[in-house]
N, C-alpha and C positions, 0 to 999 in steps of 0.2 A: 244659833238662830236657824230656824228652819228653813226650806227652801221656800215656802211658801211668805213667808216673811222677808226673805229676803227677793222676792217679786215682785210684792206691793211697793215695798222700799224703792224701787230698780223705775216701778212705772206709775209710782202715784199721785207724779204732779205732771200735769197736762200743758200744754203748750198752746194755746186758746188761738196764738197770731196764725194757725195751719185753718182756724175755722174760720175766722176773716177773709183769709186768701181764696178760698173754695167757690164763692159766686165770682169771683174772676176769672179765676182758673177755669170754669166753666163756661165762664161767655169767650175765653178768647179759642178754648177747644171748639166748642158752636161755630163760632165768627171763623176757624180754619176751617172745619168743615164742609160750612154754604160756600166758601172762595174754591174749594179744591172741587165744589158740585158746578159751581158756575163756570169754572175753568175748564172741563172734562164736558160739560156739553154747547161750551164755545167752541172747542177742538172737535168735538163731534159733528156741529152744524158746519163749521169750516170747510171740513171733506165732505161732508153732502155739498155742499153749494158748491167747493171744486168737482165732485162729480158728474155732476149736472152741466157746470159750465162745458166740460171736458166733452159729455156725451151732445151738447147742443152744437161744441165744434166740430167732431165727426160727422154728425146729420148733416152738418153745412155744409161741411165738406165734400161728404159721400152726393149731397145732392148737387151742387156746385159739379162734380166730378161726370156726373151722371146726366148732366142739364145737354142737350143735343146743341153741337156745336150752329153758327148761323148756315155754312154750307150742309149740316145733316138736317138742318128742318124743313120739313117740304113746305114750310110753309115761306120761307126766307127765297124769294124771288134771285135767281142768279143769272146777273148781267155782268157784260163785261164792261169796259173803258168808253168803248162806242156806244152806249145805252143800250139803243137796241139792238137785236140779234140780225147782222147783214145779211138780206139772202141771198150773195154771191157768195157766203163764206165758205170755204174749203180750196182744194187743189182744182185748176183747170188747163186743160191741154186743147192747145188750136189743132186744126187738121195744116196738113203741110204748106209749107208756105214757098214759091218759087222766085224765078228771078221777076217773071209776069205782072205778080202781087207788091214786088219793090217797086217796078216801074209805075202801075196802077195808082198807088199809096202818091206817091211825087207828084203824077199828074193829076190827079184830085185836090193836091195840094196847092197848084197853082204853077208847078215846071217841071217837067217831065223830065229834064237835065239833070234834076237833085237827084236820079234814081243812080247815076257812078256812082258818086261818091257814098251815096246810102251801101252800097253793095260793097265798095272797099273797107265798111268798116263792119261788115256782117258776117256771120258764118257762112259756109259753101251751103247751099241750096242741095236738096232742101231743106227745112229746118221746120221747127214747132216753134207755138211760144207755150210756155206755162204760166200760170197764173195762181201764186198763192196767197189768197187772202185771207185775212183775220181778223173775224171782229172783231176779237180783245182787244186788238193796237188799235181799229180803224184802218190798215194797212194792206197796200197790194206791192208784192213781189211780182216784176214780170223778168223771165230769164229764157234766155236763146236754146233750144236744145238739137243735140244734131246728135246724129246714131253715134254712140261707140266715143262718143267727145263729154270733156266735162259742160255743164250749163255754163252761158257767161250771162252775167249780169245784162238786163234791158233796163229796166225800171224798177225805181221804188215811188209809192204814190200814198202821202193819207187820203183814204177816201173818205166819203158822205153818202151813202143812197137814201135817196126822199122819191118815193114814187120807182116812176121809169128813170129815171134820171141817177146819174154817178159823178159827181164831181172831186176832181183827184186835183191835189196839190202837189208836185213833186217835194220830197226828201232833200232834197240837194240841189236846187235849182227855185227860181222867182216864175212866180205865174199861177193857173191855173188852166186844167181843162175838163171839159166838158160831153159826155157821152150820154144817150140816153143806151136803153138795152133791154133786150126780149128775152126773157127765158122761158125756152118753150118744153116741158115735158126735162130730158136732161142736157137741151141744147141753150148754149149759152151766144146773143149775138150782140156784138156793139154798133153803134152810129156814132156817128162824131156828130158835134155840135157847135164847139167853138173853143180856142184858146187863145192865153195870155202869155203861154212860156213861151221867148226867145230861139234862136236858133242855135245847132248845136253841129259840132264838124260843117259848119257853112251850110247845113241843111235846117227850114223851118221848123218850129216844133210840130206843128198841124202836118205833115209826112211824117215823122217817126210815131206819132199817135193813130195818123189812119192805117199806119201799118202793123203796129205792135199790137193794137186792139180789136180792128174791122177788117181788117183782109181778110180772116177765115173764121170759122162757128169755132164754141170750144164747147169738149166735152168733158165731166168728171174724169179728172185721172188720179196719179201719184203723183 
């Protein structure tokens, strides 16, 4: 037998179920193909759209970061506690104060007697007061100052200014008092007016306030 003979022999009967299988075999190749196309520009659009979101949180960010705090904007009004801006606020120094000005203080008060005891609980003469106030609190520090000595504590007071007028609450004590005040140029003066707080070392409050406040001008210091 020839080889050619034995070729035909080898391949001349056909197997028909391979032609049957071919439009199948062809749609489920197709059918993988559009799923691996839909797949790969699902995955595509995914990282765009995380992109995007990614670059829209930076810009937020970056602007968020960049936005002028409310103390950097001039336009964001800055007040303290006290609302408005006191105008006695800062440091004030009295001119010196003697034994004359203790006595005076008492007897304005109503007993010129109150001026010992005012004097035994005072620094040696003579002495300042200072005066530091703050509008942020609303608050006046008043302290004894005497050359070459530490300050001692005088007063703590919330204040109020409406007008000429100062009205001071003590810190640590019931009451209320009452001053109006001129400032003139950088001189600073008090008047009494009237108070509410009690007596203190057996002396009225109205003598430790026309003394601590009105017996002398104060001027800006430290």
């Amino acid at each position: 037998m020839s080889v050619d003979d034995r070729l035909c022999e080898a391949f001349g009967e056909t197997d028909h179920s391979w032609d049957e299988q071919v439009p199948d075999a062809l749609a489920a190749v197709t059918a993988r193909r559009r799923h691996e196309s839909v797949v790969r520009r699902g995955a595509a659009a995914a990282l765009v759209a995380a992109a995007a979101v990614a670059t829209v949180a930076v810009t937020v960010s970056q602007r968020a970061d960049d936005a002028p705090s409310p103390s950097d904007d001039p336009t964001s009004p800055a007040t303290g506690l006290g609302g408005e801006t006191n105008p006695l606020d800062g440091t004030w120094v009295s001119q010196p104060l003697t034994r004359a000005d203790v006595r005076r203080a008492a007897r304005l008060a109503g007993d010129a007697s109150d001026a010992a005891a005012m004097l035994a609980d005072l620094p040696a003469t003579p002495f300042r007061v200072a005066l530091y106030v703050s509008s942020d609190r609303s608050s006046m520090h008043a302290v004894f100052r005497v050359e070459g000595r530490t300050e001692e504590n005088a007063d703590e007071e919330n204040v109020t200014v409406s007008g000429d007028r100062v009205v001071m609450q003590p810190m640590f004590a019931d009451g209320e008092n009452v001053h109006t005040y001129v400032l003139d140029d950088d001189t600073l003066r008090f008047a009494f007016v009237s108070t509410t707080e009690g007596e203190s070392d057996g002396v009225p409050g109205e003598a430790w306030q026309r003394l601590v406040y009105d017996a002398a001008a104060f001027t800006p210091g430290t």
